[in-house]
Every structure is written in C-alpha cells, then in structure tokens.
C-alpha positions as a Markdown table, in Angstrom:
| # | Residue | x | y | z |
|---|---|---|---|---|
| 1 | Unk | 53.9 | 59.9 | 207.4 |
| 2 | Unk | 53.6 | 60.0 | 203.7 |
| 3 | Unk | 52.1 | 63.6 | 202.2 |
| 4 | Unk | 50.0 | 63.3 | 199.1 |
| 5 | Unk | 49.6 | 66.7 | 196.7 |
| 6 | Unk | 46.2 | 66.8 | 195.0 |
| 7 | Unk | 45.4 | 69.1 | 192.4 |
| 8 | Unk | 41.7 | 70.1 | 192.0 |
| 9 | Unk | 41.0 | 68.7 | 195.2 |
| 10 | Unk | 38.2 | 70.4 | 197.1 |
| 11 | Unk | 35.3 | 68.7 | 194.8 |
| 12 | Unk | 34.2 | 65.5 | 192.7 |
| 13 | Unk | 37.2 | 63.1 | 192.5 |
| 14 | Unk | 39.6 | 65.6 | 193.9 |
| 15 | Unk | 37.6 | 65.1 | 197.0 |
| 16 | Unk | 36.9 | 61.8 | 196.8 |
| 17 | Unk | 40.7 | 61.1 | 196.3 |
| 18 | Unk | 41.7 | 63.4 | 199.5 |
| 19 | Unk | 39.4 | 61.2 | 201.5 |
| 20 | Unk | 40.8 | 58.2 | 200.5 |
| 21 | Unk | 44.2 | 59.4 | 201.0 |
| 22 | Unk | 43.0 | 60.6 | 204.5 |
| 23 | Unk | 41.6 | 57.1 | 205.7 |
| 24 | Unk | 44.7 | 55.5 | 204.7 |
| 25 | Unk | 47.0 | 57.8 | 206.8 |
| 26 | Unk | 48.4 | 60.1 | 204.4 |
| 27 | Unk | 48.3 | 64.1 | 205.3 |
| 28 | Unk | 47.2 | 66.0 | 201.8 |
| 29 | Unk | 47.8 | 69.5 | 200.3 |
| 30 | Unk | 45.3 | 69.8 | 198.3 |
| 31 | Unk | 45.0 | 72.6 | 196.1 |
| 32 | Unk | 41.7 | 74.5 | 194.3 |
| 33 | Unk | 40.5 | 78.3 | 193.1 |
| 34 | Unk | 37.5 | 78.3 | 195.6 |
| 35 | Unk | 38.5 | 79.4 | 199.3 |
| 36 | Unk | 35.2 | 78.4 | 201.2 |
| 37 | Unk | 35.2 | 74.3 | 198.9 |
| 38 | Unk | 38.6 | 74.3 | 200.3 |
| 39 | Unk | 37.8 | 75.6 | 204.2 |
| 40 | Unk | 34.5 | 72.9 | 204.0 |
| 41 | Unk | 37.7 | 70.0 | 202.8 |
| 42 | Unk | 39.4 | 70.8 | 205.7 |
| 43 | Unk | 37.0 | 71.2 | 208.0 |
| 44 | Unk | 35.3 | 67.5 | 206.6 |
| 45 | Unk | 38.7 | 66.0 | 207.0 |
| 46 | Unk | 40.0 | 67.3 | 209.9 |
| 47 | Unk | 39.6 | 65.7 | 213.7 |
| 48 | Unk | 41.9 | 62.9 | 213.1 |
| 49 | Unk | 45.4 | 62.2 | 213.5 |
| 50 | Unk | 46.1 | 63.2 | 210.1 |
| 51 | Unk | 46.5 | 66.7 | 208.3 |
| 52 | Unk | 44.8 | 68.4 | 205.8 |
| 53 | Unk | 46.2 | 71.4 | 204.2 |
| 54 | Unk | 45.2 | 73.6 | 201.4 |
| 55 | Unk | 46.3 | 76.4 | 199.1 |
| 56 | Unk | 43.8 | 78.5 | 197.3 |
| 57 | Unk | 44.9 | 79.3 | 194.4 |
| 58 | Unk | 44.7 | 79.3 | 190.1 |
| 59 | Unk | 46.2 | 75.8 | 189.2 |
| 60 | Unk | 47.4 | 78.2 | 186.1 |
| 61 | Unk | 49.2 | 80.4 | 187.9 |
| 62 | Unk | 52.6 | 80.4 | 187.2 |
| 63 | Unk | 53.9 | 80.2 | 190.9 |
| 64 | Unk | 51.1 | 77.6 | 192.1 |
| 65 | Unk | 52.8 | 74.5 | 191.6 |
| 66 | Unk | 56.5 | 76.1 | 193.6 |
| 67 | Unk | 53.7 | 77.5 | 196.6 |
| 68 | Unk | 52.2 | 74.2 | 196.3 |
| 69 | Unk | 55.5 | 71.9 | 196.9 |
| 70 | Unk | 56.7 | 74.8 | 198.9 |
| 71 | Unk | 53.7 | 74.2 | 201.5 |
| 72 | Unk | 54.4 | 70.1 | 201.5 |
| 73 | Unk | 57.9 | 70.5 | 202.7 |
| 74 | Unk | 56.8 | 73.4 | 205.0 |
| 75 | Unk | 54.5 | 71.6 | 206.7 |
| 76 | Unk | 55.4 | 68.2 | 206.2 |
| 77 | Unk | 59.2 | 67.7 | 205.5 |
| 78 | Unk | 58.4 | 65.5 | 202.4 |
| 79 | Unk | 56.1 | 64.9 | 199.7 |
| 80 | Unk | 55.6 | 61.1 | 198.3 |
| 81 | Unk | 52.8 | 61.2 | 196.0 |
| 82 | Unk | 51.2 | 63.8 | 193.1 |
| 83 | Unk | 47.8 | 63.3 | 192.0 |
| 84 | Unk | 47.3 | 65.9 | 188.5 |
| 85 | Unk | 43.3 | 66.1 | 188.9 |
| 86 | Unk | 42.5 | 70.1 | 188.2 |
| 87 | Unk | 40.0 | 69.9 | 185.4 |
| 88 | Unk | 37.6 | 71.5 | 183.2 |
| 89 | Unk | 34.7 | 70.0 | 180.7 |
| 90 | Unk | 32.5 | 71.2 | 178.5 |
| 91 | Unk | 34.5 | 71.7 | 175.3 |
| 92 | Unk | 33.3 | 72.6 | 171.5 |
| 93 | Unk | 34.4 | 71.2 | 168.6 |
| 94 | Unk | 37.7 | 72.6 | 167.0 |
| 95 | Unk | 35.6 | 74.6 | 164.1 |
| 96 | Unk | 33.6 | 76.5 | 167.4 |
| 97 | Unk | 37.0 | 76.6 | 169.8 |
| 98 | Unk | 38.6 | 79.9 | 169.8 |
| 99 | Unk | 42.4 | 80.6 | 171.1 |
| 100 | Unk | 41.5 | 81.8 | 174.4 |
| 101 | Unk | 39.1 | 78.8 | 174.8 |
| 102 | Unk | 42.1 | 76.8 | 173.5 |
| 103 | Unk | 44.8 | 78.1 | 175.4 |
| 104 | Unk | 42.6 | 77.6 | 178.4 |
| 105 | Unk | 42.5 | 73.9 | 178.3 |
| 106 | Unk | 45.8 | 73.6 | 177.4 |
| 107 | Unk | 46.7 | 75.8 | 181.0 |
| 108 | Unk | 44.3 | 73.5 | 183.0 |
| 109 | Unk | 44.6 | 70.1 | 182.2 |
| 110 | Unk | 48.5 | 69.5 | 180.2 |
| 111 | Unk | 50.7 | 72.9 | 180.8 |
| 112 | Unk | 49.9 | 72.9 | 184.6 |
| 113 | Unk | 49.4 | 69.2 | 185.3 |
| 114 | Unk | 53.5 | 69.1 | 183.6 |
| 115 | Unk | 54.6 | 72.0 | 185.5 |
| 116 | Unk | 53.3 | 70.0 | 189.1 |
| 117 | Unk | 55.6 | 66.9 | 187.8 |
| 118 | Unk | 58.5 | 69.6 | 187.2 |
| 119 | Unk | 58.3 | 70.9 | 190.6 |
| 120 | Unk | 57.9 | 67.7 | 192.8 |
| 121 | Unk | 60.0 | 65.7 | 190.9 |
| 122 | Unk | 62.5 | 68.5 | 192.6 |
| 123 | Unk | 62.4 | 66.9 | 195.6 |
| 124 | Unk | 60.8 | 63.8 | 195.2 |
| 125 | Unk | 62.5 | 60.3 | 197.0 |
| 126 | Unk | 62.1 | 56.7 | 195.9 |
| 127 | Unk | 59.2 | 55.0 | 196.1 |
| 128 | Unk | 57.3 | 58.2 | 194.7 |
| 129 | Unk | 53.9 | 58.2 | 192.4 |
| 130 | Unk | 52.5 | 60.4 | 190.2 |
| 131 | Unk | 49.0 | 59.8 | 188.7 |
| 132 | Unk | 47.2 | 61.7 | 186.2 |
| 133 | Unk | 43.7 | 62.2 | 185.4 |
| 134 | Unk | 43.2 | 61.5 | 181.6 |
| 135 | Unk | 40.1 | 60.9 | 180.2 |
| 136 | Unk | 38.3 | 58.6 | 177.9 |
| 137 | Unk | 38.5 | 61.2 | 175.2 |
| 138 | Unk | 41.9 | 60.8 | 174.8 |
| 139 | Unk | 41.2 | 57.1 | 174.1 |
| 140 | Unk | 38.6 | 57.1 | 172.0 |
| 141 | Unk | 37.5 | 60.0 | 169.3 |
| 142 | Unk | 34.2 | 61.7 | 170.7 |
| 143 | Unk | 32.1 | 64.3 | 169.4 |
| 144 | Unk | 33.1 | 67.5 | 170.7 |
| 145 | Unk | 35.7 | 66.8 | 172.2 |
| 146 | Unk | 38.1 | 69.9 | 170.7 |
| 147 | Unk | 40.8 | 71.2 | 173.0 |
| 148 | Unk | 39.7 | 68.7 | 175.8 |
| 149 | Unk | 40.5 | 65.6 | 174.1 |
| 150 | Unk | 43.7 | 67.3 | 173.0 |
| 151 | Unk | 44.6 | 68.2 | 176.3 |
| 152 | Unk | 44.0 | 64.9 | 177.6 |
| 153 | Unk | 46.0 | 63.4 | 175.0 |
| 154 | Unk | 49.0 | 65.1 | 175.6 |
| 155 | Unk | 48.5 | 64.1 | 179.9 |
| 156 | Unk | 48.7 | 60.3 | 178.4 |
| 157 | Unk | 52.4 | 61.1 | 176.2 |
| 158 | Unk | 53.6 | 62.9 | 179.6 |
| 159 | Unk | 52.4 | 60.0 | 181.4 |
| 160 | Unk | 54.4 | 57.8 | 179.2 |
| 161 | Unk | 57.5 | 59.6 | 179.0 |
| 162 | Unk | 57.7 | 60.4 | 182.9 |
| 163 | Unk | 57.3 | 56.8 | 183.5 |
| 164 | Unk | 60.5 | 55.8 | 180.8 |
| 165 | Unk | 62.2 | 59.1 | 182.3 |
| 166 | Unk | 62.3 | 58.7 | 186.3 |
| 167 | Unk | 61.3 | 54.8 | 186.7 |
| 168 | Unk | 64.8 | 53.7 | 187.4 |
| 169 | Unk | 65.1 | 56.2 | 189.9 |
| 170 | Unk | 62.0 | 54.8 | 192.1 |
| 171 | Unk | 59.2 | 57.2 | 190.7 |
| 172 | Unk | 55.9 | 55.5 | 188.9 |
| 173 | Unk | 53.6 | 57.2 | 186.8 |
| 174 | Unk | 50.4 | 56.4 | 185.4 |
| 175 | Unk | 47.0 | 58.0 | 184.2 |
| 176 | Unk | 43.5 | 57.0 | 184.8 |
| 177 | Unk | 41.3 | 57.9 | 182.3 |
| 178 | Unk | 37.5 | 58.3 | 184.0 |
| 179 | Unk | 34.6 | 57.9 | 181.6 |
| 180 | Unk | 31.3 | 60.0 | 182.7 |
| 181 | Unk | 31.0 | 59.8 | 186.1 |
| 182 | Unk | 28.6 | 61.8 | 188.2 |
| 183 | Unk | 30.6 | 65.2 | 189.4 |
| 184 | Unk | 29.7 | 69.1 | 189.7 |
| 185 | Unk | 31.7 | 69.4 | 186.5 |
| 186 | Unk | 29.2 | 67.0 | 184.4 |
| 187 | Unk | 26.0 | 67.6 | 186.5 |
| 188 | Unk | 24.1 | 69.9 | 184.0 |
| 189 | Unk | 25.1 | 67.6 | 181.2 |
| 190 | Unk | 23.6 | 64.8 | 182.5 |
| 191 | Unk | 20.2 | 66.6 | 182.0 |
| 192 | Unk | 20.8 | 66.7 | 178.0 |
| 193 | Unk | 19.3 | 63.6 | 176.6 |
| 194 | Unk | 22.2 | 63.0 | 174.1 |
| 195 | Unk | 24.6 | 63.3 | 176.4 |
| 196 | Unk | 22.9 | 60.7 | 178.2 |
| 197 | Unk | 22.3 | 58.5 | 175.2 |
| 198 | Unk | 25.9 | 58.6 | 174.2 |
| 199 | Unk | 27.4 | 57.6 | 177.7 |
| 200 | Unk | 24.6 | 56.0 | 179.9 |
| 201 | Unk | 22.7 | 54.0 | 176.8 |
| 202 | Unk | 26.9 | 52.7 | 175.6 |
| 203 | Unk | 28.0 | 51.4 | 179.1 |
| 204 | Unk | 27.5 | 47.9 | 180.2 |
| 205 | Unk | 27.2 | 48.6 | 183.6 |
| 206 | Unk | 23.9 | 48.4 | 186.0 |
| 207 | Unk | 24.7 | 52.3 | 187.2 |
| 208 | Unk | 26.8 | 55.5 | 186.5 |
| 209 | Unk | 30.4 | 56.0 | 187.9 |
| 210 | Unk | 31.1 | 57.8 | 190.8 |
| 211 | Unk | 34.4 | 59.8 | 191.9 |
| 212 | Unk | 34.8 | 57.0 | 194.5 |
| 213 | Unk | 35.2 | 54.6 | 191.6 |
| 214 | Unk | 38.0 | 56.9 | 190.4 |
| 215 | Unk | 39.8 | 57.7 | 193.3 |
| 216 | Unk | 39.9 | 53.6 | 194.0 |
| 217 | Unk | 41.9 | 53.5 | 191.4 |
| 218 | Unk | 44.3 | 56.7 | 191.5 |
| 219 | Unk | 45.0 | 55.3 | 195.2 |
| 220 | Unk | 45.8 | 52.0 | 194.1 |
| 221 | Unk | 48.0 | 53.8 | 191.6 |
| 222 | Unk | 49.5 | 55.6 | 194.4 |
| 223 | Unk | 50.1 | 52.5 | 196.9 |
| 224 | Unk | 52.5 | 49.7 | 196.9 |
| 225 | Unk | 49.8 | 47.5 | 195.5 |
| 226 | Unk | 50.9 | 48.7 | 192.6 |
| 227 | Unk | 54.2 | 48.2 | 192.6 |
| 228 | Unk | 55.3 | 46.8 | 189.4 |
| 229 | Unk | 52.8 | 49.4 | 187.5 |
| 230 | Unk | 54.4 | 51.9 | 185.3 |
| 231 | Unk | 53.3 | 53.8 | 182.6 |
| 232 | Unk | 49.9 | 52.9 | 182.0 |
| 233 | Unk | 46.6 | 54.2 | 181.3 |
| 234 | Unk | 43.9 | 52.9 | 183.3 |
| 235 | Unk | 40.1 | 53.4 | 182.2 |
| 236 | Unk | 37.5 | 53.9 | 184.8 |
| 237 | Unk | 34.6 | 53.5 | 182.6 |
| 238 | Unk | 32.3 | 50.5 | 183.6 |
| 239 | Unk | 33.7 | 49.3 | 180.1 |
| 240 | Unk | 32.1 | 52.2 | 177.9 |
| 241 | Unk | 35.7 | 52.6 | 175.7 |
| 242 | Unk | 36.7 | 48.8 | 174.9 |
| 243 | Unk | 32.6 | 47.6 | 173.7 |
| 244 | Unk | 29.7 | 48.3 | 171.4 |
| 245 | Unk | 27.3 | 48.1 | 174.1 |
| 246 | Unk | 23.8 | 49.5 | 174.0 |
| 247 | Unk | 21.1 | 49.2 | 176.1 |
| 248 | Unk | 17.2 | 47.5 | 175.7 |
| 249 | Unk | 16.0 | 50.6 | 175.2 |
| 250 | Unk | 18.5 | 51.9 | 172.7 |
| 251 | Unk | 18.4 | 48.7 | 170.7 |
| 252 | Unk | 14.9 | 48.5 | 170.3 |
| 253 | Unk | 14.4 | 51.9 | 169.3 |
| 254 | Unk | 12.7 | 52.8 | 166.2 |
| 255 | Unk | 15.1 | 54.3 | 164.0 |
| 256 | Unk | 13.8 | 57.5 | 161.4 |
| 257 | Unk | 13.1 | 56.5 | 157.5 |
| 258 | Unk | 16.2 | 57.0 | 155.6 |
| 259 | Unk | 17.1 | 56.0 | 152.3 |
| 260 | Unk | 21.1 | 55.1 | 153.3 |
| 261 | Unk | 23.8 | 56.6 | 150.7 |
| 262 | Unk | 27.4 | 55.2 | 151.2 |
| 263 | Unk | 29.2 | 55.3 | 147.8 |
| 264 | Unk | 29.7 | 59.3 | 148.0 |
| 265 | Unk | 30.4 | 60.6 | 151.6 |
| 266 | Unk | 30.3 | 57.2 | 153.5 |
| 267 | Unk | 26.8 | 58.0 | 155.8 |
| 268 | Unk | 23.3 | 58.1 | 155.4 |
| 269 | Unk | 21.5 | 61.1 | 153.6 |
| 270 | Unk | 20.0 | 61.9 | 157.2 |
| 271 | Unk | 23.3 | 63.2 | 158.7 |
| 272 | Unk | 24.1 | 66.4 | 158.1 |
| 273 | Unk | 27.7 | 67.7 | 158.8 |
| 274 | Unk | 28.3 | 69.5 | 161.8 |
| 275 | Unk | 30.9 | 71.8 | 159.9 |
| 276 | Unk | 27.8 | 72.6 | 157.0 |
C-alpha cells in the first residue's frame, strides 16, 4: 500500500486531497494545528480498508516534519508521496507587512513546505511525488499580495529545482497553483465585493472552484498518469491567470467621470496611490 503525507490536511483542499487519496487506496498522514478537524478527518475517513493517521501539530515547528515522516514509516513502513498544502491568506501589502507578519508567511508556506521535501526525500524510493500548493499570486502580480505572493513564489523555484535535483533518481515534483476557490481560509473574503469583482467578475467559468477541483489535480500529479510530468506549475483557476475576461455585468458597468491623465504617472487622475 502506497502512504501519502499531506500537510494542512484536516480542511479545504487538504481534505479534499486526503479523500481522494483515501478512495484510491492510499493510507494518509495528514498533519494540521487543530486536534478535534483532525479526530472529525479520521473519523470521516475511517471504516475502510485503508488508514488514516494524523499528527497535531504546528507545520512550523521545527521537529514537525521528522514526527511527521517519523509516523509514516512507524505506521506504514514507507512513504511514496508528499503533498506541501499548509497555508495561510489574507496578506497586506509590503508597505502594511511587518517582520513578524513576514516571517510568518515565510514559516508557513516556503521554510516548512522545503523542510517536508528535506525530510522525506530521506527516505524516499523511486517512483516518489512531491506536489506543492502554489498559488496564482505567484503567477501573476495581484494587489496585496505582500509576503504571500512572495512565499508562493519561492514554493514555484523549490519546485523547479527539486524536479532538476532528484528526477533522475525516480522522484517528480510539481506545484499547482489554485486561483480562488471556495475554502474556510477565503470564506469571509468572498463577502467583500472587490474581492469578488477581481476573481469571480475575471474568470471565464460558469461557477467558482472548489478544493475538489484542486485535489483532481494534485492526485493526478501524484499518480502514474502523470508520469512524464516534472517540474511544472499547474493553474487551477477556471482560466482567471492566462485571459482578460470579464463578465456582462462588469462590462456593462457604468464607469465614474474622469478626465484620464497618462503623460505624468501613467493612470487616470481618479486613482489614488495606495502608498499616498
């Protein structure tokens, strides 16, 4: 039986990925903070002739990702697959991001998610995966985006390098890179009209993403049916990041008077700085 390790996995695409794992007949270790989301995974996915297992604990922690692999070869005897999912939103711009808020980014989503590939590449065997979640912010500039974007980022040049590093030995990495999908982490922002107008109103597609979009493809990433993948990026964003789309509504909205002024600082009159 092949044994998956899945950061961040006791809610929104963490779950969704466990699941997935689960139905295909692969025992998971999933590891989150929250001790109850993590007894409700287990108790969800459990019943069935395969395992579910989870730590509780701070991806951050220095010892989580040794407890982690520890635990797969504990209770397992192997582990074939890493999925780096652990995340946090919600980010300012640099200009309102101070060192603690930058530092924690940093921990979650690049210093821990390269820490996991240190440790199971340890005992990893051919035929391994890991996959990363990225993010569309690391594709494409977005307001606010600050430390997360930055973060994100740096998941894609790990990505890259693991892939040229440890390919020739059997092991594949790759990233997806989620746009807005519907999660715990993004469920208040949905409610802000702007956030809505810049994701919803800019994505040709007839309905939001879901974590089940995502985890499609991280387990495709992870299979065989990937095979011949290595060292890619994949977007999971109903096309938001590669077209100018906007909606009916968008388009025939009724834009504000404004007398335009490009020759000095290349925007109209109407948009202030945020920085000012």
């Amino acid at each position: 039986m092949r044994v998956a390790l899945i950061t961040g996995a006791s809610s929104g695409i963490g779950l969704a990925t466990s699941r997935m794992f689960v139905e295909a007949g692969i025992a998971v270790v999933g590891v989150a903070r929250d001790p109850e989301k993590n007894a409700a995974m287990e108790k969800e996915l459990a019943g069935g002739a395969v395992p579910v297992v989870t730590l509780s604990a701070d991806v951050r922690d220095d010892d989580t990702p040794r407890r982690a692999v520890e635990l797969a070869i504990e209770r397992f005897g192997r582990l074939d697959h890493l999925v780096n999912n652990a995340g946090i939103g919600s980010p300012k711009p640099v200009h309102e991001t101070d060192d603690d808020t930058l530092d924690l980014f940093l921990d979650v989503m690049l210093r821990s998610p390269f820490r996991f590939c240190r440790e199971a590449l340890k005992i990893f065997g051919r035929e391994a995966t890991i996959v990363n979640v990225s993010s569309t912010y690391a594709l494409v500039g977005g307001l606010r985006g600050g430390a997360y974007s930055a973060a994100k980022a740096g998941i894609n040049g790990l990505t890259t390098h693991l892939a040229c590093q440890y390919g020739s030995s059997g092991i594949r990495t790759n990233a997806v890179a989620p746009g807005v999908v519907a999660t715990p982490m993004t469920a208040h922002r949905m409610a802000d009209e702007r956030f809505r107008r810049m994701n919803v109103d800019m994505t040709p597609a007839t309905r939001l993403g879901t974590p089940e979009d995502v985890a499609q493809a991280i387990f495709f990433l992870s299979s065989p049916a990937s095979s011949w993948i290595n060292g890619q990026v994949l977007a999971v964003d109903g096309g938001w990041s590669t077209t100018k789309f906007l909606t009916e509504e968008a388009l025939s909205a009724e834009r504000r008077s404004v007398t335009p002024d490009w020759t000095h600082s290349g925007r109209s009159r109407s948009h202030a700085s945020e920085l000012e």
